[in-house]
C-alpha positions as CSV (number, residue, x, y, z in Angstrom):
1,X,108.1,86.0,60.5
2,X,105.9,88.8,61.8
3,X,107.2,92.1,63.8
4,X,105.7,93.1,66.6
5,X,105.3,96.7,68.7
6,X,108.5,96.7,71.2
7,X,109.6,98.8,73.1
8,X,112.7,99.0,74.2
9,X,113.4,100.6,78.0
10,X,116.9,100.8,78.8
11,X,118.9,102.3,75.6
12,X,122.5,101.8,76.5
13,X,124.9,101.6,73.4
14,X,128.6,101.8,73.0
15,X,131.4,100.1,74.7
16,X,131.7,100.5,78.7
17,X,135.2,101.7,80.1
18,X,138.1,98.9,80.6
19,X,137.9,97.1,83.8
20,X,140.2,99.4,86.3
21,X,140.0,97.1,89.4
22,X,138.0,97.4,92.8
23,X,133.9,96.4,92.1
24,X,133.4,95.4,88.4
25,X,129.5,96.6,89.1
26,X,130.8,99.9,89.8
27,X,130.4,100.7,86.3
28,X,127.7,98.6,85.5
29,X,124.6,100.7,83.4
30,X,121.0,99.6,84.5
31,X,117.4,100.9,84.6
32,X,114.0,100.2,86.4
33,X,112.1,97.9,84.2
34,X,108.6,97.8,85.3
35,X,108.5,94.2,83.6
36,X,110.2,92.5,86.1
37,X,107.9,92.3,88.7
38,X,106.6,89.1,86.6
39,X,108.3,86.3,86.8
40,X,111.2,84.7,84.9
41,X,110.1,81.6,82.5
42,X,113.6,81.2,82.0
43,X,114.3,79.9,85.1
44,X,116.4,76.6,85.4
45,X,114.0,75.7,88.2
46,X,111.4,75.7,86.3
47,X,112.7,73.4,83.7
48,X,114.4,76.2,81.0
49,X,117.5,75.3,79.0
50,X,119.5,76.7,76.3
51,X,119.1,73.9,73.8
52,X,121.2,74.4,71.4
53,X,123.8,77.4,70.3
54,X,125.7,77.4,66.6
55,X,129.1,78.7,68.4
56,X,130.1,78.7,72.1
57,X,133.8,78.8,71.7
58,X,134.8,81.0,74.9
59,X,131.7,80.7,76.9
60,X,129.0,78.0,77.1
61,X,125.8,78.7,76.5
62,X,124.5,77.3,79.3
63,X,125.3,80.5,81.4
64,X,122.8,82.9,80.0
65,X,120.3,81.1,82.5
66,X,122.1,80.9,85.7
67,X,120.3,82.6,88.5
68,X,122.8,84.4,89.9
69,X,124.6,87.8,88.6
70,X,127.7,86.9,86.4
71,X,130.9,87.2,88.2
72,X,134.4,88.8,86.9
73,X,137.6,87.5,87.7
74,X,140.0,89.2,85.9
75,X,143.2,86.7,86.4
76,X,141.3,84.1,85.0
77,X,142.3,82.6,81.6
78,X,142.0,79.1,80.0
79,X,143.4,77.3,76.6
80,X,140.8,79.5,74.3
81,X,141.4,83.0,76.7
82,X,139.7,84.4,79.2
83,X,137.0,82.9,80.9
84,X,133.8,84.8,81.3
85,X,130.6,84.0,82.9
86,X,128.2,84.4,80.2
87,X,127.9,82.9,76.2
88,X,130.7,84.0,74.6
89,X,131.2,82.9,70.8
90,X,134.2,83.7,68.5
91,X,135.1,86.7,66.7
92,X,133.8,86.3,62.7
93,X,135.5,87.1,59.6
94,X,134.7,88.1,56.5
95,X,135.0,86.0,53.1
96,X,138.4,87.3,51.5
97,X,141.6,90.0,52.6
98,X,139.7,92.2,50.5
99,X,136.3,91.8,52.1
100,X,137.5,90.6,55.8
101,X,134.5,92.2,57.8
102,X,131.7,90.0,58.9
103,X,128.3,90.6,56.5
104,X,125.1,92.3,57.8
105,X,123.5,89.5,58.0
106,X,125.9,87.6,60.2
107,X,125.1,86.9,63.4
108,X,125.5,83.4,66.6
109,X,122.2,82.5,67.8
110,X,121.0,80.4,70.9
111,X,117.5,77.9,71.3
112,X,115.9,78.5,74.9
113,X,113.4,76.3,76.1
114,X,111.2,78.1,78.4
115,X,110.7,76.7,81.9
116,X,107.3,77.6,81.8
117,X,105.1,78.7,78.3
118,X,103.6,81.7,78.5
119,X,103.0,85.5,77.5
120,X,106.4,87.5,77.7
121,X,106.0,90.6,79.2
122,X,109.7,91.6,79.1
123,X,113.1,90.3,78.2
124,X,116.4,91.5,79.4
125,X,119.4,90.8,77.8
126,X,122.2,91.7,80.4
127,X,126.2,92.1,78.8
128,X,127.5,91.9,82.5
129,X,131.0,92.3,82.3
130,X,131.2,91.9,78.1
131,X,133.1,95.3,78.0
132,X,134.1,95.6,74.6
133,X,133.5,91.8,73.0
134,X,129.5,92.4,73.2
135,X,127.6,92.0,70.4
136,X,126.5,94.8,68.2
137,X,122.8,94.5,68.4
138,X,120.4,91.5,69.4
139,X,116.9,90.4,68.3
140,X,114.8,87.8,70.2
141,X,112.5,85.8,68.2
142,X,109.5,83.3,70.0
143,X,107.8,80.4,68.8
144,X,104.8,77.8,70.0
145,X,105.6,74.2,69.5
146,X,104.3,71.5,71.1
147,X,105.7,68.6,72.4
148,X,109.8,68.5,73.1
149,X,111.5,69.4,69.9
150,X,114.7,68.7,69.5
151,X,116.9,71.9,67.9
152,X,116.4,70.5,64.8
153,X,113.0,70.5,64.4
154,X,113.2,74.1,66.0
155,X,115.1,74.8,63.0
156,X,113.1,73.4,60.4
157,X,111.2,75.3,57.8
158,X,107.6,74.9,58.8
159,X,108.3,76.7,62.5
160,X,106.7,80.0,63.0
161,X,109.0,82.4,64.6
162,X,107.8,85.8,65.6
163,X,109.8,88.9,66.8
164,X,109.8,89.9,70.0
165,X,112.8,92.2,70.1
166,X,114.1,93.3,66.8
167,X,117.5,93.8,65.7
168,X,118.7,96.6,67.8
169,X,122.1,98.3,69.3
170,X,122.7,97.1,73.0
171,X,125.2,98.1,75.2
172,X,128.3,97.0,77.0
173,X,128.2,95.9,80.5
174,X,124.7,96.9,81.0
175,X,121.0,95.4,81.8
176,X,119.5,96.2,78.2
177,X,115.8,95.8,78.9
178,X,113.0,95.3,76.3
179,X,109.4,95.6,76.9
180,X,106.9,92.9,74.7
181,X,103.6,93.6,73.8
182,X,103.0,89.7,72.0
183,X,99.6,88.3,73.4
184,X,100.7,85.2,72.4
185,X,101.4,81.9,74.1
186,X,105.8,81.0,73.2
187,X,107.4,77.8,74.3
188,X,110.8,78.1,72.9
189,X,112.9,81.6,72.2
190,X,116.0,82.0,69.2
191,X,118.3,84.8,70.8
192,X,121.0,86.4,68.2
193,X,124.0,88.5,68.7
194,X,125.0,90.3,65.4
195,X,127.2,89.6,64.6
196,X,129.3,87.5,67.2
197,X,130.1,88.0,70.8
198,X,129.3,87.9,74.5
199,X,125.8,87.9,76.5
200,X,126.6,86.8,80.4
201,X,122.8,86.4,81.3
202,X,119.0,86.1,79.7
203,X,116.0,86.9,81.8
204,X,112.5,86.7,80.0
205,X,109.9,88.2,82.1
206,X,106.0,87.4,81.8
207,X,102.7,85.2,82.6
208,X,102.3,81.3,82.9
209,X,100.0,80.2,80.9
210,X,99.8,75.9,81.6
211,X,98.5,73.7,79.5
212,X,95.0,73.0,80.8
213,X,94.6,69.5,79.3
214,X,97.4,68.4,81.6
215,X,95.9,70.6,84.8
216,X,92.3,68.7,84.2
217,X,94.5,65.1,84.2
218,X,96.1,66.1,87.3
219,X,92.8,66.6,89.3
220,X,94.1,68.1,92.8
221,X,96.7,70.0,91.9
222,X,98.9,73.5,93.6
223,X,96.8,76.0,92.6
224,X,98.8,79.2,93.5
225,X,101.9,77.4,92.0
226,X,103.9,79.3,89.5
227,X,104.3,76.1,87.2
228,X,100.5,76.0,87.2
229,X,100.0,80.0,86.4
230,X,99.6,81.3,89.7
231,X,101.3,84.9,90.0
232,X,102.1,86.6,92.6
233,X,99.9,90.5,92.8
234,X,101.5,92.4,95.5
235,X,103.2,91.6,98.8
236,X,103.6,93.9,102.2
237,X,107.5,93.8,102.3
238,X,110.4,92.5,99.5
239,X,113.5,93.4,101.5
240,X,115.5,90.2,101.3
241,X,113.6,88.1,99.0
242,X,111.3,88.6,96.1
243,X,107.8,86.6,97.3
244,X,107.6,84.8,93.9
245,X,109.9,82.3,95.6
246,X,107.1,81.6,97.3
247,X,105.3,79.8,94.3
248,X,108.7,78.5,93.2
249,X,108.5,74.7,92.0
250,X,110.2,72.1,95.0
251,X,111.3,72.7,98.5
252,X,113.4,75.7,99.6
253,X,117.0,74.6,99.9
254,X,118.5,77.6,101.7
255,X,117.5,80.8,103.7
256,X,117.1,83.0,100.8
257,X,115.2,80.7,98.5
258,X,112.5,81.9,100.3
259,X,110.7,85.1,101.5
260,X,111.4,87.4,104.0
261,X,110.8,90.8,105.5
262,X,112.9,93.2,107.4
263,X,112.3,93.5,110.8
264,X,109.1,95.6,111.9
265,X,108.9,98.0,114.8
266,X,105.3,98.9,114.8
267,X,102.0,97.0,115.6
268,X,101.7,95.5,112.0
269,X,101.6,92.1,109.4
270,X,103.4,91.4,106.7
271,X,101.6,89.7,103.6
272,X,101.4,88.4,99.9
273,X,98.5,88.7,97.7
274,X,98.2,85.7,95.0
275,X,96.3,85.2,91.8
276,X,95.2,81.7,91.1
277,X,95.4,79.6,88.1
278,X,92.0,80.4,87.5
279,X,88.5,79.8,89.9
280,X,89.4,76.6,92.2
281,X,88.0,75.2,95.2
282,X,90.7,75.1,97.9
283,X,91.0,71.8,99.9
284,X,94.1,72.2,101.8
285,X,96.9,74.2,102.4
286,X,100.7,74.1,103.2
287,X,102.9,76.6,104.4
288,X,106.0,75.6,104.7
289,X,109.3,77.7,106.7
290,X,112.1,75.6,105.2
291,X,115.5,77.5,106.4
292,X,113.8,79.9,108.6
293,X,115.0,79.2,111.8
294,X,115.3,82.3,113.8
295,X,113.1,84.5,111.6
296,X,110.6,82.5,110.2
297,X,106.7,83.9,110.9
298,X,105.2,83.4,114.2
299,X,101.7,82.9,113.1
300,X,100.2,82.9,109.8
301,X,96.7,83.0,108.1
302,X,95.5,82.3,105.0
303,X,92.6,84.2,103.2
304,X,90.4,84.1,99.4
305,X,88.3,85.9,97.5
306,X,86.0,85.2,94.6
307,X,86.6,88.0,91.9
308,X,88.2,91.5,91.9
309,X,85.6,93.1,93.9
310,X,84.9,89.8,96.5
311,X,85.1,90.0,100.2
312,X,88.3,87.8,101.4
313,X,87.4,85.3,103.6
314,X,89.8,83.8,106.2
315,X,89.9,80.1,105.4
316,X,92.6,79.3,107.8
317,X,92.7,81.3,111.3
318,X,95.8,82.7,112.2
319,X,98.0,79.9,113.4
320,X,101.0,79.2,115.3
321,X,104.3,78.7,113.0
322,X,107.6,76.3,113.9
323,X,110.8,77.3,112.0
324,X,112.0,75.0,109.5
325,X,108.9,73.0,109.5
326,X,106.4,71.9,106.6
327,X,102.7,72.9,107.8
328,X,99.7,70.8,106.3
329,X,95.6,71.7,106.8
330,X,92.5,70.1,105.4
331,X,90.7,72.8,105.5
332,X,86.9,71.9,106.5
333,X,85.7,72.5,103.6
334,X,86.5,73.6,99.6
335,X,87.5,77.0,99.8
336,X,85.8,78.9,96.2
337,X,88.1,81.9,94.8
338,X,90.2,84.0,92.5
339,X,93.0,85.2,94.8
340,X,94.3,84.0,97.7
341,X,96.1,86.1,100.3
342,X,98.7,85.1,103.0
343,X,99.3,87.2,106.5
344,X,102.3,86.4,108.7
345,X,102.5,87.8,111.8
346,X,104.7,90.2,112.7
347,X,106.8,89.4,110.6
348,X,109.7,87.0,109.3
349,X,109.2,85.1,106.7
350,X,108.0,81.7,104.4
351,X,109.8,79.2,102.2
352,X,106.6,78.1,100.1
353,X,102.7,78.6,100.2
354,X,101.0,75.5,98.2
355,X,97.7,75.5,97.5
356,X,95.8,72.2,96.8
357,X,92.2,72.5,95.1
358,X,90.5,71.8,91.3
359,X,89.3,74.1,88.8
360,X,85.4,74.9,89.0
361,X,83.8,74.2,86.4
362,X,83.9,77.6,85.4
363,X,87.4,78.5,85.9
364,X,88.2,75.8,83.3
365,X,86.3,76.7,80.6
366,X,88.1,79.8,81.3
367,X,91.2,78.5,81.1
368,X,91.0,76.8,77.8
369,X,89.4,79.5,76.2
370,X,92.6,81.9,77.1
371,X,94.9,79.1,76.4
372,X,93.2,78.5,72.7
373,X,92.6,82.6,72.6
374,X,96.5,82.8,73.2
375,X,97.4,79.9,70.3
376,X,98.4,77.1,72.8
């Protein structure tokens, strides 16, 4: 098992204060973390799971990856206590009367299989609403394995795991946030709570990297797509809606799956800035407004450019949007870049962007050297 440099951002230790009624996020203790402006390879709709836990007595362990913030309801109780939104394992014990507390070396632990491999930039391990039945510390280890192992062969002996986060104090109802500095390629994470108790969500921030045997099988595949290692590199306006959700696998399925931008009362665009996969050749485009019906973009255009320092190129004129609607183009022909940029006009808002191209010959030698580079 080898340490790594971490860093950890958001130092909050100690229990928080009983809940005293009105908002339980009142009293909730976070910090900026820089990391999370990559996106989350923990994400269910990406394909992550919690595979396996060795105790989920109170709370399943299925929880640490639900999208949405964990939610308190302080009435509620079942057969094994209170029911909390989050992974919640018993309290340990110690060996004897005379020796009752739990060792040093106790601790739960949890399997996650990343939606997407990749290199974690950041992890947040977020006690929502665990007051005083958090754990005392937590450590994050990552491995690479191929294939789909099951948590058995997770655990076996031959599987490298390396740390990520070492074993360090968290805090009570709080976002405890932990930059990684790993350039490495990790499928699969083991999370542990010493030595017991509750974690309501897991977010694990950081870059795709895809599998570039499987892109080359594919042929024409989304090039922008998040699945595929597209990222998102800056975007005009994030008021109700991050614009990674515009790279997000599948359709949109409601209004805020999407992006969006506050209204504008000047004589400007709104836009996202993309990096590919790698250097494609565009063939055609989609832009689709799913659930925008009454502030979905009026017009949109798509440009690219070849490098850091290229010129972008408009390879789709500004166009005339429908709400709700699915937009296809062939464009006239292959469009070569790096990035890939999106301007809506005024403003409003789009469900998905999909880009559909190849890898140039270049861009995949590319790819497979990072991928090998990264130990994939």
């Amino acid at each position: 098992m080898t340490a790594q440099q971490n860093t950890s951002l958001a130092s909050f230790t100690g229990d928080a204060n009983p809940y005293g009624g009105g908002d339980p996020y009142a009293d909730y203790r976070t910090a900026d973390l820089p990391f999370t402006q990559y996106a989350n390879l923990a994400d269910r709709q990406l394909g992550a799971g919690v595979v396996a836990a060795n105790d989920e007595f109170f709370a399943q362990r299925e929880n640490l990856l639900v999208p949405e913030p964990a939610e308190f309801d302080p009435e509620h109780f079942g057969h094994k206590g209170k029911v909390m939104d989050g992974w919640e394992t018993r309290r340990r014990r110690g060996a004897s009367a005379e020796q009752p507390w739990p060792t040093e070396e106790d601790h739960d632990w949890a399997l996650i299989r990343l939606g997407a491999p990749g290199v974690i930039r950041g992890i947040v391990v977020d006690t929502a609403h665990f007051r005083g039945n958090y754990p005392q510390a937590v450590s994050v280890e990552g491995a690479s394995v191929a294939g789909f192992p099951s948590p058995e062969e997770l655990l076996a002996d031959d599987v490298k795991w390396t740390t990520l986060v070492p074993r360090t104090p968290v805090g009570g109802h709080a976002a405890n946030g932990f930059a990684v500095s790993t350039e490495q390629r990790f499928t699969h994470l083991r999370l542990k709570q010493h030595p017991d108790g509750g974690i309501a969500r897991l977010r694990v921030h950081g870059e795709v990297v895809p599998d570039p045997a499987w892109l080359t099988a594919l042929g024409t595949f989304d090039v922008v797509a998040l699945e595929n290692g597209g990222q998102v590199e800056d975007a005009s306006n994030l008021f109700y809606s991050p614009a990674t959700n515009t790279i997000q696998p599948g359709r949109s399925r409601k209004m805020d799956d999407g992006w969006e931008t506050r209204r504008r009362r000047d004589r400007g665009n709104d836009w996202i800035q993309y990096r590919l996969v790698d250097r494609s050749q565009i063939r055609a485009v989609e832009i689709d407004t799913a659930y925008l019906k009454g502030n979905s973009a009026g017009w949109a255009s798509v440009s690219v450019k070849d490098g850091e320092e290229g010129e972008w190129r408009e390879v789709l004129p500004r166009t005339r949007m429908q709400p709700d609607t699915n937009h296809r183009f062939v464009l006239p022909e292959a469009a070569v870049g790096t990035h890939a940029r999106v301007d809506i006009f005024p403003d409003g808002g789009i469900s998905r962007l999909r880009l559909f191209g190849t890898l140039t010959e270049d861009g995949a030698a590319h790819l497979a050297a990072r991928h090998q580079e990264l130990g994939g």
